[in-house]
N, C-alpha and C positions, 0 to 999 in steps of 0.2 A: 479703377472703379468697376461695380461689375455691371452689367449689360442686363436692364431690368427688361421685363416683357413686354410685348407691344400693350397687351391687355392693362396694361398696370405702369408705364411709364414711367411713372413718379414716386415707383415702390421704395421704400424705405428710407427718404426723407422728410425732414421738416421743413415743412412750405408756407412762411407768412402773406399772409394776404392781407391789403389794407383797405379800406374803403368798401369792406365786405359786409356791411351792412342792408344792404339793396343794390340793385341794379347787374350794373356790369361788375364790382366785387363780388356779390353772393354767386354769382354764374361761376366766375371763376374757381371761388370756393369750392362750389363744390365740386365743377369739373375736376379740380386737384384730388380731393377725397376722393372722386370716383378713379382716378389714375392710380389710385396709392397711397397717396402723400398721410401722413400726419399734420393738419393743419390747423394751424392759429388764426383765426380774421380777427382784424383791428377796423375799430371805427371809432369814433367819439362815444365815449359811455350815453346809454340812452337806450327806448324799447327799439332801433334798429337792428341792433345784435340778436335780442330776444327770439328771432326768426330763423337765425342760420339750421339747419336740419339734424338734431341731435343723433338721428338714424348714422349720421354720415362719420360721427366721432368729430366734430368741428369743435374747437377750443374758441371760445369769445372772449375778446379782450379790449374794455376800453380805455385808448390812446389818442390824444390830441398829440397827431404827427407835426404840430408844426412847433412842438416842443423839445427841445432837443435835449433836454432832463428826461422828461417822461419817456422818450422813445428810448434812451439810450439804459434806463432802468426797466424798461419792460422789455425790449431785449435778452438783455441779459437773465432776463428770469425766464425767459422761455427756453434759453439756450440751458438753463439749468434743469430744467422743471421739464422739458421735453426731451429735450436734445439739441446737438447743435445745427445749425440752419442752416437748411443749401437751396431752400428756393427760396426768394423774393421776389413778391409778384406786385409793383404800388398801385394801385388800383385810385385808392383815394384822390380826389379831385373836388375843384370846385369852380363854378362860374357865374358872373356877373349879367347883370342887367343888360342887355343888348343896349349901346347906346353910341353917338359918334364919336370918332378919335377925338374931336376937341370937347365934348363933355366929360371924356373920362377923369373918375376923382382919384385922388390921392388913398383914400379909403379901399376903391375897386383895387386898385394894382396890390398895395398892402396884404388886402386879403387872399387873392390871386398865387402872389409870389408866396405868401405864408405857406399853405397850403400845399399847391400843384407844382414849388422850386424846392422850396427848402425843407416840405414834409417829404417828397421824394428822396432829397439827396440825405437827410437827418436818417431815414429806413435804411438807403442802401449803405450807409456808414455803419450803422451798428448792424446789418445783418454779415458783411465782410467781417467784424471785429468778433462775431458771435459766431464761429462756426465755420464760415467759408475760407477765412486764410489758413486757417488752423486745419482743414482737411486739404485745403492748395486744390480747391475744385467748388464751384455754385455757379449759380443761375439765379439774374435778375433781370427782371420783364418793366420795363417804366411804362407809362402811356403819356403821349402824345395827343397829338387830335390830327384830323385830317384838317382842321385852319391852320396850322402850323406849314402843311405843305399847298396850300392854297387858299389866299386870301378870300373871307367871307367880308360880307358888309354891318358893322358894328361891333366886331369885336376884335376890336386893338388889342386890349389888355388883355384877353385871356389867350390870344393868339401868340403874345409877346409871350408869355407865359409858360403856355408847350411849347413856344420856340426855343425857346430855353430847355425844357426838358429833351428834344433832342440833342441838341449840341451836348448837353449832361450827359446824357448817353454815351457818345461818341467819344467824351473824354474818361468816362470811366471805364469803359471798355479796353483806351488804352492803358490806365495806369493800373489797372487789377489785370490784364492778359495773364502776366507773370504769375501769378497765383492759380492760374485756370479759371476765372471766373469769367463767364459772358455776361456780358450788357447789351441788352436791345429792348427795342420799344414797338409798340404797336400807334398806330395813329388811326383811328376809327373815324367811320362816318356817322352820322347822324343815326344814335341807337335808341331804340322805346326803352329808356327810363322811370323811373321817379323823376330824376332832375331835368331830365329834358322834356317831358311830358307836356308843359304848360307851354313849350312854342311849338311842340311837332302837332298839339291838338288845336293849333291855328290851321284851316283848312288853306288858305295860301301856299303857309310854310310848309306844310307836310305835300300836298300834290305837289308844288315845285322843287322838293327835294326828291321824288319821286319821279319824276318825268327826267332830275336829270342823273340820278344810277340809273347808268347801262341794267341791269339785274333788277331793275324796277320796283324795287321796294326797299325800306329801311330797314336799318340791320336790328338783330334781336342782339341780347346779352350772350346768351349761346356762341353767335356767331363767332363771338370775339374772343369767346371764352378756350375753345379750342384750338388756339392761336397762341392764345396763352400758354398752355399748358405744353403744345410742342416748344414753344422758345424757350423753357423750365427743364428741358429732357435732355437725355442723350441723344435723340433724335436731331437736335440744335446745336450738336458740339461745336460746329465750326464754323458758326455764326455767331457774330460779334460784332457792336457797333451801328448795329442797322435800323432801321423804324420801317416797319411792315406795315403799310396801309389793308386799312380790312373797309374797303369803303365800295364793295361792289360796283367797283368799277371807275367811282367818279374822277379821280383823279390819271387813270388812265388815257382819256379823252372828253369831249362832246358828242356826248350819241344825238343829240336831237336838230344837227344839220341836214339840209335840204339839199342834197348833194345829185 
């Protein structure tokens, strides 16, 4: 492969993005655009796409990832219609009702696993079969959460959820190694979304999430977004298998001891 510039990292690939309809997908979006890439964002058809920045050359595609028709046909038509695909980046995610382990429904975990297990592993399937064995070299970025690596209060099921998408990680990292392909995930903290917006604008929740990152404040889509984009690079060759906490700190320790 050849050795793209630092300015442009992700020059001359096709880079799917999912869940790039707002938030931490569009970040990333465009972060990749701004690297280089040629990129497709995937979200559910609707006016969230309608926003991605046409300046940037972003192709918009709507895909219910947790179809495994639809993904495995929209794939393949990007790998035609573009080229074939060396970044996957899942962005897409979704989460439930804050509620306790023993209320949790049948319906939450359903929609959880649909989504954030098996729209993940449905993408990283058809982007290896589109592109990435067939060059024997890509790059796929999952996300995790930072509940995944430390239990929060009220969320079983979505925590069960990203737990699962690390261990996914770690297992497809081993069986694509052979091919050159990385797998790793990022595990974030508490970011100013749309989706997350309605608890972080509970003044509890956000000052107590705040007092306890070290780095004292919640993380932006940016933050995460440049995280991203090095695990997509040559920069990240020989990393594989890992989940990157981007969570200023919290997970590192308890800053707020009186010591």
């Amino acid at each position: 492969m050849s050795t793209p510039s630092l300015a442009e990292p992700l020059a001359g690939e096709v880079a799917v993005v999912t869940g790039a309809g707002r938030g931490i997908g569009r970040a990333v979006a465009e972060a990749a655009a701004e690297a280089g890439a040629t990129v497709v964002g995937i979200d559910l058809p609707g006016d969230d796409l309608d926003g991605l920045p046409g300046d940037l050359g972003i192709r918009a595609r709507g895909v219910d990832i947790g179809d495994r028709g639809a993904v495995s046909a929209a794939f393949a038509s990007i790998a035609a219609e573009v080229g074939p695909i060396g970044v996957l980046v899942n962005c897409a995610g979704v989460i439930c009702e804050n509620r306790p382990a023993e209320e949790v429904t049948e319906d939450d975990l359903d929609r959880l696993w649909r989504v954030n297990l098996k729209g993940t592993f449905f993408c990283a399937q058809a982007a290896v079969t589109n592109g990435m064995i067939e060059r024997q070299h890509g790059h796929i970025v999952n996300f995790a959460s930072q509940a995944a690596l430390v239990a929060l209060p009220h969320q079983g099921a979505y925590t069960a959820s990203k737990g699962a998408v690390m261990s996914l990680t770690r297992s497809l990292a081993i069986d694509w190694a052979h091919h050159g392909i990385t797998v790793n995930a990022i595990a974030p903290t508490f970011i100013w979304t749309p989706m997350s917006a309605p608890m972080l604008e509970i003044d509890e929740v956000r000052t107590a999430s705040e007092r306890r990152i070290p780095l004292g404040r919640l993380g932006r889509p940016r933050d995460v977004a440049g995280v991203a984009v090095f695990l997509a690079s040559e920069a990240a060759a020989f990393i594989t298998g890992q989940t990157i906490p981007v969570d200023g700190g919290w997970t590192a320790g308890e800053p707020g001891l009186a010591l």
